[in-house]
C-alpha positions in Angstrom: -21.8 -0.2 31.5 -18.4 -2.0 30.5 -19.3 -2.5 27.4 -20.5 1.3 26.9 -16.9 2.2 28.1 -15.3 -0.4 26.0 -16.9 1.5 22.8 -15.6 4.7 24.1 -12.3 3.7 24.2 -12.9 2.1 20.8 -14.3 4.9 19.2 -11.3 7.4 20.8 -8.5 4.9 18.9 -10.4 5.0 15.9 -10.4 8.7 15.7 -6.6 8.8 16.9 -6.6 6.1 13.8 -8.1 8.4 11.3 -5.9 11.6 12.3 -2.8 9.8 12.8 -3.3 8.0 8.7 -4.6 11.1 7.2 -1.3 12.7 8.4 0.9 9.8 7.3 -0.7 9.5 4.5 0.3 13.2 3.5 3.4 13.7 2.2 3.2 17.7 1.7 1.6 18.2 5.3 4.5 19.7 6.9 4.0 19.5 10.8 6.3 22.4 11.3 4.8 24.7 9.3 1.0 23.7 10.2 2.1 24.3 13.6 3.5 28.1 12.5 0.1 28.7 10.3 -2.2 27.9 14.0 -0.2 31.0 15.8 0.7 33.0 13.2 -2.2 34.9 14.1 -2.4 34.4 17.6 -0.4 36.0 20.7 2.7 34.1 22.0 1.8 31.6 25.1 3.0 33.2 28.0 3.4 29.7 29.8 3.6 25.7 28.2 0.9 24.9 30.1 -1.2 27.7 27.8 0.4 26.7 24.9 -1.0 22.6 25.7 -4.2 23.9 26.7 -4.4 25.7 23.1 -4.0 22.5 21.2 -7.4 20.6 20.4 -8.5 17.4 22.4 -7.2 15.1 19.4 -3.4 16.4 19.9 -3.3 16.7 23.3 -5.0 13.2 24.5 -5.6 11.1 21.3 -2.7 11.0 19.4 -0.2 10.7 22.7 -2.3 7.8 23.6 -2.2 6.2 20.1 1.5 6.7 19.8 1.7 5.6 23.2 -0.3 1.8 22.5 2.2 1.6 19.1 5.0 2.2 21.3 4.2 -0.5 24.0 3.4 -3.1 21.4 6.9 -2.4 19.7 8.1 -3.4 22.9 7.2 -7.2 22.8 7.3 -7.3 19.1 10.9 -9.4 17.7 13.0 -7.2 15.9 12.6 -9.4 12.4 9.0 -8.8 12.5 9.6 -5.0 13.4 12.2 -5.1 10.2 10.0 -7.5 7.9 7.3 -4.5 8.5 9.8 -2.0 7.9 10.8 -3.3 4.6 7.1 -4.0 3.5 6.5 -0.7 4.1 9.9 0.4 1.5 8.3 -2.0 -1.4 5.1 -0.1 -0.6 6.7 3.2 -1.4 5.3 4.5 2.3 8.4 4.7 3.6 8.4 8.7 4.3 5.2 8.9 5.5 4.6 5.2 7.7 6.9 3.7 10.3 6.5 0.5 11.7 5.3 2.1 15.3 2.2 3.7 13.2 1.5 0.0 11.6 1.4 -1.6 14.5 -0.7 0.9 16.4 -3.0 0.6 13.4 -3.1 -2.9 13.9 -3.8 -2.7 17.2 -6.6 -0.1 16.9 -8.5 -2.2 14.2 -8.3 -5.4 16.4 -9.8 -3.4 19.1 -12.4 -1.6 17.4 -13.3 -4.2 15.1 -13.3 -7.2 17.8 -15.3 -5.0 20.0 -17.9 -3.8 17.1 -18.7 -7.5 16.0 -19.6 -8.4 19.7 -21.9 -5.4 20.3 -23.9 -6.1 16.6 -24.0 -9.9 17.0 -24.7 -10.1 21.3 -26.8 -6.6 21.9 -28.1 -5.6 18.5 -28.6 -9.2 16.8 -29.4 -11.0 20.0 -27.2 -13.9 18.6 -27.1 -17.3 20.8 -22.9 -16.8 22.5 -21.6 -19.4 20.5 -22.2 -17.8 17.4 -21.2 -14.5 19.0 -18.1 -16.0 20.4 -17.5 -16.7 16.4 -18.3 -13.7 15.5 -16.2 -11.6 17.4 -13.4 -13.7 17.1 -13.9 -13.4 12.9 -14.0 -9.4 13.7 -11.1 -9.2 15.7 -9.1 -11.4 12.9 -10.8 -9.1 10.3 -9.1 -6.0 12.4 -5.3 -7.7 13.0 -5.0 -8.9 9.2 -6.6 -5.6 7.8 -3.6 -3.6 8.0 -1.3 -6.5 6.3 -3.6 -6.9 3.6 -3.9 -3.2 2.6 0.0 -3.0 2.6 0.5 -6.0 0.5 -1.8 -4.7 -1.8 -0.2 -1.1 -2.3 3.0 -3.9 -2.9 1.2 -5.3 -5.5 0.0 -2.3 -7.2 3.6 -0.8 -7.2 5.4 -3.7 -8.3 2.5 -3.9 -11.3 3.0 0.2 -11.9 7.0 -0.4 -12.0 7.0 -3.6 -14.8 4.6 -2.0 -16.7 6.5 1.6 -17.2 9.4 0.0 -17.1 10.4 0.0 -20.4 9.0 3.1 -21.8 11.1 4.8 -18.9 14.1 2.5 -20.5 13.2 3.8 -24.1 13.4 7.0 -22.8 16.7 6.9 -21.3 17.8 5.5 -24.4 16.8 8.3 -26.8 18.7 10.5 -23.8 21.8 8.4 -23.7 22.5 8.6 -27.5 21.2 12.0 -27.8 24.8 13.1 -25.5 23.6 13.1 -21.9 24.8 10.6 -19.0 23.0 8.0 -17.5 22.5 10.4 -14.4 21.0 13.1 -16.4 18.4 10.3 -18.5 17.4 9.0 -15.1 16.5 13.1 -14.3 15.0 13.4 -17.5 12.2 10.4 -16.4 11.8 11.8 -13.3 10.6 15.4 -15.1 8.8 14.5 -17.6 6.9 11.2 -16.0 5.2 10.9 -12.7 4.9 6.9 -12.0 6.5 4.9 -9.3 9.9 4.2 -12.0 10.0 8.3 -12.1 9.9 8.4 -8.5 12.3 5.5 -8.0 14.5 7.4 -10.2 14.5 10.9 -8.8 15.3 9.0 -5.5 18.4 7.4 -6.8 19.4 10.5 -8.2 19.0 12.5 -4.9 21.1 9.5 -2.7 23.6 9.8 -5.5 23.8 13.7 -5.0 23.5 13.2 -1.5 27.0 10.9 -1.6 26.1 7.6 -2.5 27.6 6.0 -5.0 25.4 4.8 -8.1 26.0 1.2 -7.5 24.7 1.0 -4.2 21.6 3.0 -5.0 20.6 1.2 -8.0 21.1 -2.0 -5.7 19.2 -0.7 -2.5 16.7 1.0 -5.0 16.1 -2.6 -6.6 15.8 -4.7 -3.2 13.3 -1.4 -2.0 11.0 -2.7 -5.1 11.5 -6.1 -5.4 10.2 -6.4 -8.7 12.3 -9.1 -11.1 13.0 -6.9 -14.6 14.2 -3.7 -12.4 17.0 -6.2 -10.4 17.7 -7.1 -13.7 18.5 -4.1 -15.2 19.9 -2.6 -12.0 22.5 -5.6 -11.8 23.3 -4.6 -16.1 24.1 -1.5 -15.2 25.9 -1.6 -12.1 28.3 -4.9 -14.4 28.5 -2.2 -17.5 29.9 0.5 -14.5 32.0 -1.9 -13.3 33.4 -3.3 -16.4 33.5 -0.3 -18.5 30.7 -1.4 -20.8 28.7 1.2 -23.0 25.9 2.3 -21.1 23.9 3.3 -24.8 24.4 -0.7 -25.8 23.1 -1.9 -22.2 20.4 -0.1 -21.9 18.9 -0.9 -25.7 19.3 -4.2 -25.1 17.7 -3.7 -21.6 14.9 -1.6 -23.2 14.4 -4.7 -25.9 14.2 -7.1 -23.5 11.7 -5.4 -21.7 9.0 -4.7 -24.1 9.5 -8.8 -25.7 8.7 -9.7 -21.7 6.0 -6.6 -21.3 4.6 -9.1 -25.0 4.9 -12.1 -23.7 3.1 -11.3 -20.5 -0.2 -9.9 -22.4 -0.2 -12.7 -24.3 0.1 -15.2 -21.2 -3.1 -13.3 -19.7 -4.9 -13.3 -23.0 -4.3 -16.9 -23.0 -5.7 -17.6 -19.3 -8.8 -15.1 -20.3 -10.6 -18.8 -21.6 -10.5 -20.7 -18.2 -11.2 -17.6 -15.9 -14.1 -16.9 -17.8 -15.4 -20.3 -17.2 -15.8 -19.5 -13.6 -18.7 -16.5 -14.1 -20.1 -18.3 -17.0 -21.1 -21.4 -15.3 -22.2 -20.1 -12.2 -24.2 -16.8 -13.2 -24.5 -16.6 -17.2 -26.0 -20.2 -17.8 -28.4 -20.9 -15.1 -30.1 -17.1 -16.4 -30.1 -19.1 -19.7 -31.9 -22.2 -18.6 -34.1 -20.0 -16.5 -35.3 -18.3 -19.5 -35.0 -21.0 -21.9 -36.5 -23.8 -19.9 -38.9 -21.5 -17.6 -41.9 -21.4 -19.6 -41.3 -24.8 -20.3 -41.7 -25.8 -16.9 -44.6 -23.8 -15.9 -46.6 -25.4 -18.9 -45.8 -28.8 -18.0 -46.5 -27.9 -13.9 -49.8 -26.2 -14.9 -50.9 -29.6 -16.8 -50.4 -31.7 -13.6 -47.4 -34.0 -14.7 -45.3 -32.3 -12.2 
């Protein structure tokens, strides 16, 4: 019976899980205006408690209790974890539509689910001796906590490869804009029109904290420690010197674009080089033993059939 309830609760966070990510996860779902669209048709409440009762069993139990759990764990969670999440999440480029109460109650949920799942396949379903099941559940539940973490550091590492690897057509760009008469504002707007990449995007967000107030220095600086990705704090840290010093933007940003595409070069040509020893890997363990099979098979079954062997 306690384990029946446990999968309950289990399967209730899960789909709090689900519905809480698949709104985080979009950015054009606009919670006031979904809100507007479910009554637009209907009748004004005439009470709160009618207006509750009209919301579905997800809104009015699941995702309380789900925000609820993140909320609690935030509690005994140290601030520089909550902040180390926080700026994951930032490099991630999730940083509108994640907050650190919604990883952590994600993080939760999984442990749960998965630590409970792995004890009900290995004790009731496989009929596994306890020590093993003990094992088992103990790998699910890690499986569940280090999920999460691994997902976000691999939306990191697919940014951070997306940025260094646009990076300097955006800069060629900017530089057929800069000497064609427009500012360094208006070639940053220009890649943000006509491109839509993660450099676009951290463009058109420097561009809307600079109209917002913010001067360009300190956007191109945040924007840079937001990514975290080596050639853009380098070019960041030219421009904001060439601001600062009076320096042609045109000359720093062909140099810029230059260096860029020499490193975007020499990187190919470091992979193609380590393409040799990573082959060696699949080659000896699945390519030649198929060739011995079928070189040295028939070989073997003559010489087993003659009785030597």
């Amino acid at each position: 019976m306690a384990i029946v309830v446990l999968l309950l609760v289990g399967v209730v966070l899960l789909g709090g899980l689900v519905i809480y990510g698949r709104r985080a996860e979009d950015p054009d779902d606009d919670p006031l205006q979904r809100r507007l669209a479910e009554y637009g048709d209907r009748e004004l409440p005439s009470s709160l408690e009618e207006l509750e009762m009209s919301l579905s069993f997800q809104e009015r139990v699941v995702v309380p209790a789900y925000k609820g759990l993140a909320n609690f764990t935030l509690q005994f969670t140290p601030e520089q974890q909550i902040d180390e999440i926080r700026s994951k999440i930032e490099r991630a480029g999730m940083g509108g539509q994640m907050d650190p109460t919604a990883f952590f109650g994600q993080r939760i949920a999984l442990t749960i689910i998965l630590g409970f799942g792995a004890f009900f396949l290995f004790f009731v379903l496989a009929g596994w001796p306890i020590s093993r099941v003990v094992m088992g559940t103990i790998g699910g539940t890690a499986l569940g906590y280090y999920l999460p973490m691994m997902q976000l550091s691999s939306k990191i590492s697919r940014r951070q490869d997306s940025v260094v690897k646009s990076l300097p057509d955006a800069l060629d760009l900017m530089v057929i804009c800069v000497e064609a008469g427009l500012g360094f504002d208006a070639a940053m707007g220009k890649v943000y029109e006509k491109w839509d990449n993660e450099v676009a995007n951290a463009f058109g967000r420097i561009i809307q904290e600079i109209q917002l107030g913010k001067i360009r220095r300190e956007a191109l600086r945040d924007m840079s420690n937001r990514l975290d990705v080596p050639d853009f704090s380098n070019f960041a840290s030219a421009i904001i010197q060439a601001d600062q010093l009076g320096v042609s933007i045109g000359k720093i940003l062909r140099i810029q674009s230059d260096q860029m595409r020499i490193k975007r070069r020499q990187r190919a040509q470091e992979r193609a080089q380590q393409a040799p020893v990573k082959m060696m890997i699949p080659m000896t363990f699945f390519i030649f033993p198929a060739i011995w099979i079928v070189l040295l098979g028939p070989s073997v079954m003559v010489v087993m059939d003659t009785g030597i062997i």
